[in-house]
Every structure is written in C-alpha cells, then in structure tokens.
Legacy VTK file of the C-alpha trace (Angstrom):
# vtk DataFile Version 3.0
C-alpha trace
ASCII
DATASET POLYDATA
POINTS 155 float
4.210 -19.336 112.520
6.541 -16.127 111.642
8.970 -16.136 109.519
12.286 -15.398 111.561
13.256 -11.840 111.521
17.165 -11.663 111.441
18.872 -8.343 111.811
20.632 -7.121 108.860
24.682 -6.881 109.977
26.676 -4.614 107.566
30.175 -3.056 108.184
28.647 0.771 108.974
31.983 1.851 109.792
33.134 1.403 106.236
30.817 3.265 104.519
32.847 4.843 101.844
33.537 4.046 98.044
35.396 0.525 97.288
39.196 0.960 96.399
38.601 0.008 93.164
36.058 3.450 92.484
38.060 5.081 94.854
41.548 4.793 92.285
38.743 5.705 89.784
37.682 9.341 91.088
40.865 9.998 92.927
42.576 11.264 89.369
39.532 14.058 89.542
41.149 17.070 91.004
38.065 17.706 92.607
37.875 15.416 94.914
39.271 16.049 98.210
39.349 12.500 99.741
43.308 11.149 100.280
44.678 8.802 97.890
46.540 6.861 100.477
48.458 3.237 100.130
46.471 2.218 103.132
42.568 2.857 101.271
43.997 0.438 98.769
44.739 -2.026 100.697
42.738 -4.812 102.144
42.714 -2.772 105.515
39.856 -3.201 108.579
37.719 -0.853 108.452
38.705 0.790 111.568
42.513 1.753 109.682
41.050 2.792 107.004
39.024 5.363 108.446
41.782 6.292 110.925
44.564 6.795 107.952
41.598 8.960 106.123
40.764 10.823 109.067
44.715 11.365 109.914
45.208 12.643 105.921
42.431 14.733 106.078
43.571 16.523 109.372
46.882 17.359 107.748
45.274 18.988 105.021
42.896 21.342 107.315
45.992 21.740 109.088
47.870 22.667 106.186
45.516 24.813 104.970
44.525 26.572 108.453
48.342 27.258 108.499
48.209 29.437 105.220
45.658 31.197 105.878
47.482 32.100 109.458
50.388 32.865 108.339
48.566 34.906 105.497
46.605 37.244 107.844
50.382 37.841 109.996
52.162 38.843 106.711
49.251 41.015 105.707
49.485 42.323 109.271
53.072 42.898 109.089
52.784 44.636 105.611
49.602 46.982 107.099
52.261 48.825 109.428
52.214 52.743 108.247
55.650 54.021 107.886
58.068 55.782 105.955
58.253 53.938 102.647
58.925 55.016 99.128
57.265 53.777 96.233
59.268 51.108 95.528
58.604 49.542 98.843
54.879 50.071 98.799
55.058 48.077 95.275
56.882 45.241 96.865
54.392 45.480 99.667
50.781 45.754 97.435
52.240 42.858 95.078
53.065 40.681 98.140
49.900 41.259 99.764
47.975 40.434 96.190
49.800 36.801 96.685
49.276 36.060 99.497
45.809 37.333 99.335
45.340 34.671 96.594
46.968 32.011 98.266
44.497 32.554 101.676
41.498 32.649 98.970
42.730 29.105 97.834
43.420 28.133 101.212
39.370 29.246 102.098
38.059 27.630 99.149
39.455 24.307 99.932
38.496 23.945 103.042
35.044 25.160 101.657
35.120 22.658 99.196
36.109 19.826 101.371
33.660 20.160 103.980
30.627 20.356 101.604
32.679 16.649 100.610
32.681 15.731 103.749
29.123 16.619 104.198
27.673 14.820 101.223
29.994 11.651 102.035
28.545 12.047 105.589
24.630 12.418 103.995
25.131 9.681 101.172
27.555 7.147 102.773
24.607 7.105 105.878
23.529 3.230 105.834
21.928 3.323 109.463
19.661 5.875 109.343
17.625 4.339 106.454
18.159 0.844 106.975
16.949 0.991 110.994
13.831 3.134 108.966
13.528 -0.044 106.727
13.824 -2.438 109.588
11.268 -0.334 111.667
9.159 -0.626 108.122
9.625 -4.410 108.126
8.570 -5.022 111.073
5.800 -2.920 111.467
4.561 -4.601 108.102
5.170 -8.330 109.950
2.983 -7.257 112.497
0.256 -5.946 110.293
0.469 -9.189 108.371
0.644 -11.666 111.704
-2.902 -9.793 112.808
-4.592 -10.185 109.443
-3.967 -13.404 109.879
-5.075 -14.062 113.268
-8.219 -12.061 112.584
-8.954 -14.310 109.084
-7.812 -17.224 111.280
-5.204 -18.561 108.393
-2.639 -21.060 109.384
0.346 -21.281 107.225
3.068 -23.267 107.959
LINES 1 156
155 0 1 2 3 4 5 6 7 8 9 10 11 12 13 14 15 16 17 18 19 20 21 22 23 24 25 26 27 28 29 30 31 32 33 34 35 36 37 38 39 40 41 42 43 44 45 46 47 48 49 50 51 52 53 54 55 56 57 58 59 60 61 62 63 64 65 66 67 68 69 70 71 72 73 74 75 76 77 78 79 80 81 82 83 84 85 86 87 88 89 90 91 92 93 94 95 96 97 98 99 100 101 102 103 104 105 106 107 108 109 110 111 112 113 114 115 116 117 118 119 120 121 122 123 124 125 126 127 128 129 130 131 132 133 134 135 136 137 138 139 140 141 142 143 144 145 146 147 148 149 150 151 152 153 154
C-alpha cells in the first residue's frame, strides 16, 4: 500500500515578496520594483503582476525616451557651423547634461534588468519544486521495489 502522492498546488504566478517586505525594501533607493497602491493590496495575483508589469513598462519607457531624445539633442548640437565661443560653451555644457542624464538613463535600465533577472532566477518556484517532485517520486518508487523484493507488507 503507497502512501498517496498529492501534487503540491502553490500560487506560481505570485512569486514575488509579500506586501509587508515589499513596504520594507521599497524605501531602498535601490530597488527598482514599483511601490504601487495595488501590490499592497489584497489583489489576485494576476493584478498584481499586471499593475507591476504596467509600472515597470512606464519606467523603460521613460527611460528609453531620455536616452532618445538625448542622442537627437546631441545630434542637433554636432551640426558644424558658424558659431562663436559663446555658443560653442552653451553647446559643450548642454551636451555634458545631457550626456549625464543618458548615462543615468543607461544605468537604470542596467540596473533594473539585472533586478529583473535575479527576481526572475530567485522568485523561480517551478523549476525546483517539479525537480523535487521528480525526486519524490523517483525515491517512492525505489522504496515500493525494496519492498516488494524484501516482501514487507505495511499497512
């Protein structure tokens, strides 16, 4: 007689920190995950993930957009012309800012997909619990024909 096997059922989809860590490490300026009202509410899993997913496209947007608009200006201040040195001051200085501003723009996004790629590599629940499972039940089986060969019977 086995003992009944019954899958494990978790809530994959939600596979991030609780609300009550995630108010915790949202004050780190660090992090790049969106504080948003919905995350702290009681929400499905399915609209919490789909408010993150929505926050985090509007920052890649938002960030995409400076560094866009960055390379135009820089574009648009590259054009060789008369100018006297007063202009070409104005020019260098605004191309130094917005230089800096697309190098913030680039590290962000840098910075939040290595986030998203360690929340994608830690917050992973399937991959090792169908390796457990596979584990499990490979150990049953072992355990079932040990017995069979001994000839045990428990009940």
């Amino acid at each position: 007689m086995s003992i009944p096997h019954h899958p494990r059922s978790t809530d994959v989809r939600r596979r991030t920190t609780q609300p009550q860590t995630l108010q915790q490490t949202q004050t780190s300026t660090t992090t790049h995950l969106p504080l948003s009202s919905a995350l702290l509410n009681d929400l499905d899993s399915q609209a919490s993930l789909d408010n993150m997913e929505a926050e985090l496209n509007k920052t890649v947007d938002t960030e995409v957009e400076v560094l866009a608009e960055g390379m135009v200006e820089l574009v648009r201040c590259a054009v060789i012309k008369d100018k006297d040195h007063f202009r070409v001051s104005q020019e260098a200085f605004a191309s130094k800012v917005r230089t800096e501003a697309m190098i913030r723009s680039a590290q962000s996004l840098l910075s939040l997909s290595h986030t998203l790629k360690l929340l994608h590599l830690f917050a992973d629940t399937c991959t090792p619990a169908l390796a457990r499972e596979a584990t499990v039940r490979e150990l049953d089986e072992m355990v079932e024909s040990a017995k069979r060969e001994l000839g045990i019977a428990v009940v």
